[in-house]
C-alpha positions in Angstrom: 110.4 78.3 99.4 106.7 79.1 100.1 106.7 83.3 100.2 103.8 85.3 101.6 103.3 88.7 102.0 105.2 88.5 98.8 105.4 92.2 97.3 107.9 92.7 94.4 109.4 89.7 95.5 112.9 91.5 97.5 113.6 87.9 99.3 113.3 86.4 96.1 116.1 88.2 94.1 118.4 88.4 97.0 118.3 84.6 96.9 118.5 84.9 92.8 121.3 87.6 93.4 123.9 85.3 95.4 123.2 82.5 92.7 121.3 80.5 95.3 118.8 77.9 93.3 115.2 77.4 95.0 112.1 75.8 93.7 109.1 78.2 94.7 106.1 76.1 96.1 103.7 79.7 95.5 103.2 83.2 96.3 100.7 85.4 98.1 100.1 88.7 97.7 96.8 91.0 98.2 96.0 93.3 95.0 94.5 95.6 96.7 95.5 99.2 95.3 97.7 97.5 92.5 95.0 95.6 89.8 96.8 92.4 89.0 99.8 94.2 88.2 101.8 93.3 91.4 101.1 89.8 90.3 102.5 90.4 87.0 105.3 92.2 88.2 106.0 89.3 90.6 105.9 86.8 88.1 108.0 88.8 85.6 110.8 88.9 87.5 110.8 85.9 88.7 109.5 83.7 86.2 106.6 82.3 88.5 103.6 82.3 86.1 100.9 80.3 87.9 102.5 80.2 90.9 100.3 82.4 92.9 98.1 81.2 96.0 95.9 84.0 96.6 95.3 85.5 99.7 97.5 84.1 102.9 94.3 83.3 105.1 93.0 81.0 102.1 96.6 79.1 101.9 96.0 75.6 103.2 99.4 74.4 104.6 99.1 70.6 104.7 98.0 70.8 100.8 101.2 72.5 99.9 103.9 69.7 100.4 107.5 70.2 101.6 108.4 73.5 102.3 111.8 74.2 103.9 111.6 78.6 103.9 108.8 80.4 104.8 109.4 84.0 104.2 107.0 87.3 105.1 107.0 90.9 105.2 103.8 91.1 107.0 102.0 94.1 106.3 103.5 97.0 108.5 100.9 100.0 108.1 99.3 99.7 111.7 102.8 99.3 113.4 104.5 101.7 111.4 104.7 105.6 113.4 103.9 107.1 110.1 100.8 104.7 110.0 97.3 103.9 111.5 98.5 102.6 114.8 95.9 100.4 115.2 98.0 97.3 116.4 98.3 93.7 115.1 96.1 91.8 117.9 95.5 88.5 116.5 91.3 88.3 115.0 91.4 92.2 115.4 91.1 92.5 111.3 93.9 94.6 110.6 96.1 94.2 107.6 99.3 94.1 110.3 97.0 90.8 112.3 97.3 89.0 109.3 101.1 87.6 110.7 99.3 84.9 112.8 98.2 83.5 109.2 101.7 82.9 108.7 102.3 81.4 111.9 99.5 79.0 111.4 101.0 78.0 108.2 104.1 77.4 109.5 102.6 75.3 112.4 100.8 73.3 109.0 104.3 73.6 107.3 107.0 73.5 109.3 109.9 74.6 107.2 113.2 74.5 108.8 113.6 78.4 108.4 111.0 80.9 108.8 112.4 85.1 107.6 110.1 87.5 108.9 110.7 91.7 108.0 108.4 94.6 109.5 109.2 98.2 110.7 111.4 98.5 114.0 107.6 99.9 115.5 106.6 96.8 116.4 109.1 96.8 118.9 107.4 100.0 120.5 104.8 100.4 123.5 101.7 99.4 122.1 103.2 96.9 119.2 105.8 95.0 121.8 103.5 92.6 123.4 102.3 91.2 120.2 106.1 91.0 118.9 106.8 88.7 121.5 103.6 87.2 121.6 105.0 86.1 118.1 108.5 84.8 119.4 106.9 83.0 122.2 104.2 80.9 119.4 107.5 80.3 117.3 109.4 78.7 120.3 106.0 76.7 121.1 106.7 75.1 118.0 109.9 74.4 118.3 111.5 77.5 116.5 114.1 79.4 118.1 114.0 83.2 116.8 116.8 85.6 116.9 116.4 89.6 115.8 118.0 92.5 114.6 117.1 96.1 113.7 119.2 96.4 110.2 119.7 99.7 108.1 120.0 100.0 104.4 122.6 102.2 104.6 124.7 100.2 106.3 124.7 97.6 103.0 125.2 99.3 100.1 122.2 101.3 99.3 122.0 105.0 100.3 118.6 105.0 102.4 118.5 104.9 106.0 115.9 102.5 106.3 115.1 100.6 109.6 113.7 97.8 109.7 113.4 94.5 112.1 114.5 91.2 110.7 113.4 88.1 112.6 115.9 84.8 111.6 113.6 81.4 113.1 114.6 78.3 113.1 113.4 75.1 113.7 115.2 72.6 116.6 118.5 75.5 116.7 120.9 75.0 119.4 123.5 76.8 118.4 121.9 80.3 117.8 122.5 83.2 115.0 125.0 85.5 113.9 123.5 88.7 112.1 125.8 89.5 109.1 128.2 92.7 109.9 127.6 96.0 108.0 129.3 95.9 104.7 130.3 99.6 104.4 129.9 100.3 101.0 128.9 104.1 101.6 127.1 104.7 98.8 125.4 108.3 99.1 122.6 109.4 97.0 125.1 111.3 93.8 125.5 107.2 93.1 122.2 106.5 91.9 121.0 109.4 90.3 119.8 109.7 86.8 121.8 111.8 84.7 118.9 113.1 82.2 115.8 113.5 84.4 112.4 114.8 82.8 110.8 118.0 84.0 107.8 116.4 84.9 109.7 115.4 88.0 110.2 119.0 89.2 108.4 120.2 92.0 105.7 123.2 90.6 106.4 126.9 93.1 102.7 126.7 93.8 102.9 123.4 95.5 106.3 124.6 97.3 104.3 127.3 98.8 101.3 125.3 99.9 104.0 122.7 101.8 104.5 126.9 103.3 101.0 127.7 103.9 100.1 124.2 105.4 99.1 124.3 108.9 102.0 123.2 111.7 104.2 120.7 111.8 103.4 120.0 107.9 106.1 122.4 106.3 108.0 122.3 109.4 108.9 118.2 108.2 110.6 119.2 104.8 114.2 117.6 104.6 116.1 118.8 101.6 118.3 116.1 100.8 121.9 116.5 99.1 123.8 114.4 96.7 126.6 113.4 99.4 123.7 111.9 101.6 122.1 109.1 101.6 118.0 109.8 101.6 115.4 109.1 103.8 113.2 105.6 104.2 111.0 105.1 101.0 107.4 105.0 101.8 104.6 103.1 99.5 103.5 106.3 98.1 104.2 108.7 95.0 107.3 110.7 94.8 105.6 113.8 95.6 102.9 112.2 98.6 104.7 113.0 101.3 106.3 116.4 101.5 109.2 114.8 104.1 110.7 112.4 101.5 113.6 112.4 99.6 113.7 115.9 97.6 116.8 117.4 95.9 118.2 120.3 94.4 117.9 119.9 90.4 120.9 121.1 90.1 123.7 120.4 92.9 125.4 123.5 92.2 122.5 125.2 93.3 123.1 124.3 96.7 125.7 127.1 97.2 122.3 129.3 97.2 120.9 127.8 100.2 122.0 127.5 103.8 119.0 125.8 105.3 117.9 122.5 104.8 115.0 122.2 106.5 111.4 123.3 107.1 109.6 126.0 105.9 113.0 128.4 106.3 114.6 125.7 103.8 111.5 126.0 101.2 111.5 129.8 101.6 114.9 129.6 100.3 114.5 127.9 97.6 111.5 129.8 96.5 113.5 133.2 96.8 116.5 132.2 94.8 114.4 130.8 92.2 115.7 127.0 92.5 114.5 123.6 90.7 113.6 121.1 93.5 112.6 117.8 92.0 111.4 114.4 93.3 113.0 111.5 92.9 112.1 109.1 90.2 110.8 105.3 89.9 114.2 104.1 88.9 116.0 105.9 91.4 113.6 104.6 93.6 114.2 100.8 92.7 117.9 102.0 92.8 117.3 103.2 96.1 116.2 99.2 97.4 118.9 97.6 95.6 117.4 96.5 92.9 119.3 96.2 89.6 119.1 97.7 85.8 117.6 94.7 84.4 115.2 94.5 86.3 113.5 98.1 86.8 113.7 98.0 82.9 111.8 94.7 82.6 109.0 96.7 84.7 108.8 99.7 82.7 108.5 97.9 79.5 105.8 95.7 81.4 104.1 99.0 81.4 103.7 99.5 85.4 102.6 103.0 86.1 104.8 105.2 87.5 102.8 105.6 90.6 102.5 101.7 91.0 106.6 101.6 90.6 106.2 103.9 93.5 104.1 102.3 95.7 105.4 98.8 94.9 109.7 99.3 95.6 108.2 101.4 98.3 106.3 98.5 100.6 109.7 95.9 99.5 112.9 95.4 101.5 116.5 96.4 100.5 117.5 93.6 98.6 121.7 93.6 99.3 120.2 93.3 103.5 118.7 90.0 102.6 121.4 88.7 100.3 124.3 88.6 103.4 121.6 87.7 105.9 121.0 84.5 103.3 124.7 84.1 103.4 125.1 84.4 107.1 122.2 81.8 107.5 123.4 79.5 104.8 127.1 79.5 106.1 125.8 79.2 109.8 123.7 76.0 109.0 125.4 74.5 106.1 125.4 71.2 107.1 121.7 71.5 107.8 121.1 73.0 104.2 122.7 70.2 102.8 121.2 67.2 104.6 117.5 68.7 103.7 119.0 68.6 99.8 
């Protein structure tokens, strides 16, 4: 498995998750923003000390031996509708160009599977042409790609995150099956802490500046509650973006409120004198599908709280990737087994 664009690693313990052994030829990873403590992270939790390769446009694949998985989670910003827009044109510099790096590696490489994850934007006006600008390169080197938009909430986490897989595969004639939702419904009551620190409450005065802010600012506040599953984590702190995932202190302070929404919903909460908090780090990590042991392996690694942030928020929901490793390892079992 050679992985770029590597974050936390969310391929990585999917494939650890379903008991699936893999030898891990490197890692890449920028550090912008993060010190080397995404690369600590990394290796952490999954005991890859000296496996990193530096920066994907430096990675040399004919120096890297067999590889049969490539997988990447290209950077997303300037595709993303929340982000800079700019586009992913190949030499245009952007951090979202930097996915023809990993189709020149896997022309250099050619594994037999190649896994790539962004936001469903690059299937918009403006991102589209370079999406299948991507699919056609693939099939010119003998890959054939299939794709899917799949949603977090749809396999076991309570998040409604979107996002585009892309399953390519090297001399496939017999195409791919996504793997079906697995309907767990898990809502957001199932991953909160019980004992949460005040810290994590929201202060009145910043409440009324979300008021005070110019058009459509306040207008974007969701209040979330406990029976719901929250809105997609973004690669900020828990109180960045005044749209994301806020709740009610207490739940039975919601029979206080009757708007949800907005500046109404804010004015409401104000007035009747309610605790709204942020979500924390773990829930965050709880949020992505990532287990006990591992968040706690982090903290005691001494991450920052606003790095744990950042860091779950730029992964991928890590039960999405274990059934779409099962779906591709059941489909193409007997081409798994003659590359062992």
């Amino acid at each position: 498995m050679l992985s770029l664009f590597s974050g936390i690693g969310a391929f990585e313990k999917a494939l650890e998750n379903i008991g699936f052994k893999y030898d891990l030829v490197g890692y890449s990873e920028i550090n912008d923003g993060y010190g080397k403590a995404l690369q600590d992270t990394y290796e952490l939790l999954h005991s890859a000390k000296n496996k990193y390769l530096g920066l994907v446009q430096d990675i040399h694949g004919g120096e890297l031996g067999h590889v049969d998985l490539i997988t990447h989670g290209s950077p997303c910003q300037n595709f993303s509708m929340a982000g800079t827009k700019e586009g992913g044109d190949k030499g245009s510099g952007t951090q979202s160009s930097l996915m023809w790096e990993t189709v020149r590696i896997v022309g250099e490489t050619k594994p037999k599977f190649v896994i790539w994850e962004n936001v469903k934007g690059v299937l918009y006006k403006g991102n589209i042409e370079n999406f299948n600008k991507y699919i056609d390169k693939m099939n010119d080197l003998g890959y054939t790609s299939h794709h899917n938009v799949l949603i977090g909430s749809d396999y076991g986490v309570p998040q409604r995150r979107e996002r585009i897989f892309v399953v390519s595969v090297l001399d496939d004639n017999n195409g791919f099956n996504f793997p079906d939702a697995t309907n767990t419904n898990k809502v957001l009551r199932d991953i909160l802490e019980i004992d949460v620190d005040e810290k994590y409450n929201v202060p009145v005065s910043m409440i009324r500046g979300w008021i005070n802010k110019k058009p459509p600012f306040g207008d974007r506040f969701n209040l979330l509650q406990y029976n719901n599953v929250g809105y997609t984590l973004v690669a900020k702190g828990g109180r960045a973006v005044i749209t994301n995932n806020y709740i009610l202190k207490n739940e039975c302070d919601y029979s206080l409120i009757n708007e949800f929404k907005g500046k109404p919903a804010l004015q409401q909460i104000i007035d009747n004198n309610i605790e709204l908090r942020a979500l924390t780090p773990r829930e965050y990590w709880r949020m992505m599908g990532w287990d006990e042991q591992s968040i706690d392996k982090v903290i005691e690694l001494g991450i920052s709280e606003a790095r744990m942030y950042k860091m779950v928020g730029n992964s991928i929901v890590v039960p999405i990737i274990e059934e779409l490793f099962k779906s591709i390892f059941n489909q193409f079992e007997n081409v798994m087994l003659a590359r062992v």
